[in-house]
C-alpha positions as a Markdown table, in Angstrom:
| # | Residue | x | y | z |
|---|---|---|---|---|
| 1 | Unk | -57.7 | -99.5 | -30.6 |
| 2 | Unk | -55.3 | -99.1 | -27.4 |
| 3 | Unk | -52.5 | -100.2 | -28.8 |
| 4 | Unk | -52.7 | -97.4 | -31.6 |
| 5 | Unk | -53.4 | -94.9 | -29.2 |
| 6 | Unk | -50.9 | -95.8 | -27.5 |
| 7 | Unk | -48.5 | -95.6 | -30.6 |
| 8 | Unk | -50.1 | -91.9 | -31.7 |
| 9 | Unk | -49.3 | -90.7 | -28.3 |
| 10 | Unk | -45.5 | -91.6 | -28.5 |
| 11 | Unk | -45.5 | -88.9 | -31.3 |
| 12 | Unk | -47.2 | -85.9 | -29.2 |
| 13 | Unk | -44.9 | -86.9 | -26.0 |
| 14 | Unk | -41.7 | -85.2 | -27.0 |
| 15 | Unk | -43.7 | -81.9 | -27.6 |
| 16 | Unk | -44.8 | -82.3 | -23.9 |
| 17 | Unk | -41.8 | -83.5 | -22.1 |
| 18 | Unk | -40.1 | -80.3 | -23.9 |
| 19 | Unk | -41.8 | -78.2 | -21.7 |
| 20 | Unk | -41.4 | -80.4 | -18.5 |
| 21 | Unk | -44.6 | -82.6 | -18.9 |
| 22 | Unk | -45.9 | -85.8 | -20.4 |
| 23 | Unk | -49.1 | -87.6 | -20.8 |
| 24 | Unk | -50.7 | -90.7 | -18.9 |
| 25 | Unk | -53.5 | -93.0 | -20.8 |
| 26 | Unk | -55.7 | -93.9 | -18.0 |
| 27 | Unk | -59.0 | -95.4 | -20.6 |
| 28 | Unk | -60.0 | -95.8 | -24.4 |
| 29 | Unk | -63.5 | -96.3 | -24.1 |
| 30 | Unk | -65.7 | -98.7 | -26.7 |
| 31 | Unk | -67.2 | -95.7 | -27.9 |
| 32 | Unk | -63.8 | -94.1 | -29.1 |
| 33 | Unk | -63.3 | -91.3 | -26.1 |
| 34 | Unk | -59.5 | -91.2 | -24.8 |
| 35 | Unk | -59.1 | -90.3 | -21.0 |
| 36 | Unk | -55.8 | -89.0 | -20.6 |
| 37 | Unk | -54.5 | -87.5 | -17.5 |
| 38 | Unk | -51.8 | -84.8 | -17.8 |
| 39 | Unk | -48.4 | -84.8 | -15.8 |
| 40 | Unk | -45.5 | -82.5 | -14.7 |
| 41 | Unk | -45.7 | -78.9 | -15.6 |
| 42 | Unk | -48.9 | -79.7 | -17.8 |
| 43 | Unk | -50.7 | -80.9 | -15.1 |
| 44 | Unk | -51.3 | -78.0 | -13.4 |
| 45 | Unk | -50.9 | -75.8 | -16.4 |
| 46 | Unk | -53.7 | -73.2 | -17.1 |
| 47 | Unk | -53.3 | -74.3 | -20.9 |
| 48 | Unk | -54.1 | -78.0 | -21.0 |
| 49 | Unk | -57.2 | -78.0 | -22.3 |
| 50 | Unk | -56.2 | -76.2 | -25.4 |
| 51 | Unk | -53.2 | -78.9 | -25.4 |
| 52 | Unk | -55.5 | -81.8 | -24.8 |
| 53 | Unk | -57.7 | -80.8 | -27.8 |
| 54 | Unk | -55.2 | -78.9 | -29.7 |
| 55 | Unk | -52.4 | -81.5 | -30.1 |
| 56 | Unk | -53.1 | -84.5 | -28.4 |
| 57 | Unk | -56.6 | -84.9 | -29.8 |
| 58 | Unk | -55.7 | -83.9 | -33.3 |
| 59 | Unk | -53.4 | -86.2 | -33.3 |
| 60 | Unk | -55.4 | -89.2 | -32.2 |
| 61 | Unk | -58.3 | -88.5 | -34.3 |
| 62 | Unk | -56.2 | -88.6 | -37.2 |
| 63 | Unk | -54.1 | -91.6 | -36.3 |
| 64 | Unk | -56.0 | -93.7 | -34.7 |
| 65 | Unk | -59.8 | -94.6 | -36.7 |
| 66 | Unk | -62.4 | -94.6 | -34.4 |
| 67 | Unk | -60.9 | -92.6 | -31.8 |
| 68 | Unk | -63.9 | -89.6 | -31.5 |
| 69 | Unk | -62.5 | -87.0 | -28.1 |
| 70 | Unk | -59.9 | -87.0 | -26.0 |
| 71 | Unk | -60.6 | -85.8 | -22.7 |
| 72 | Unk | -58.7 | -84.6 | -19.6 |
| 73 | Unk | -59.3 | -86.6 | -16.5 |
């Protein structure tokens, strides 16, 4: 499952570095929650969350089968 989260996030990365940020995977657990941590200007941005479950969750849980959250870490 790693590998296809790792694909799914090359597609939300672009939206991210846009703005001056990206995303790090740090952990896909064995019972499908993603631990990302957020970097540049999104990692200190007061709307992260709302990206973390907005985009980059949406995306994941749609991509990648088994994948169930996506959480900030």
């Amino acid at each position: 499952m790693k590998n296809e989260v790792i694909k799914s996030l090359q597609k939300v990365r672009p939206i991210l570095q846009r703005d001056g940020g990206d995303v790090e995977l740090v952990e896909v657990t064995e019972d499908g929650i993603v631990k990302v941590r957020m970097q540049g200007a999104c990692g200190g941005c007061p709307g992260a969350l709302m990206t973390i479950k907005m985009i980059i969750e949406q995306t994941l849980v749609n991509d990648v089968p088994g994948v169930k959250e996506v959480v900030g870490v």
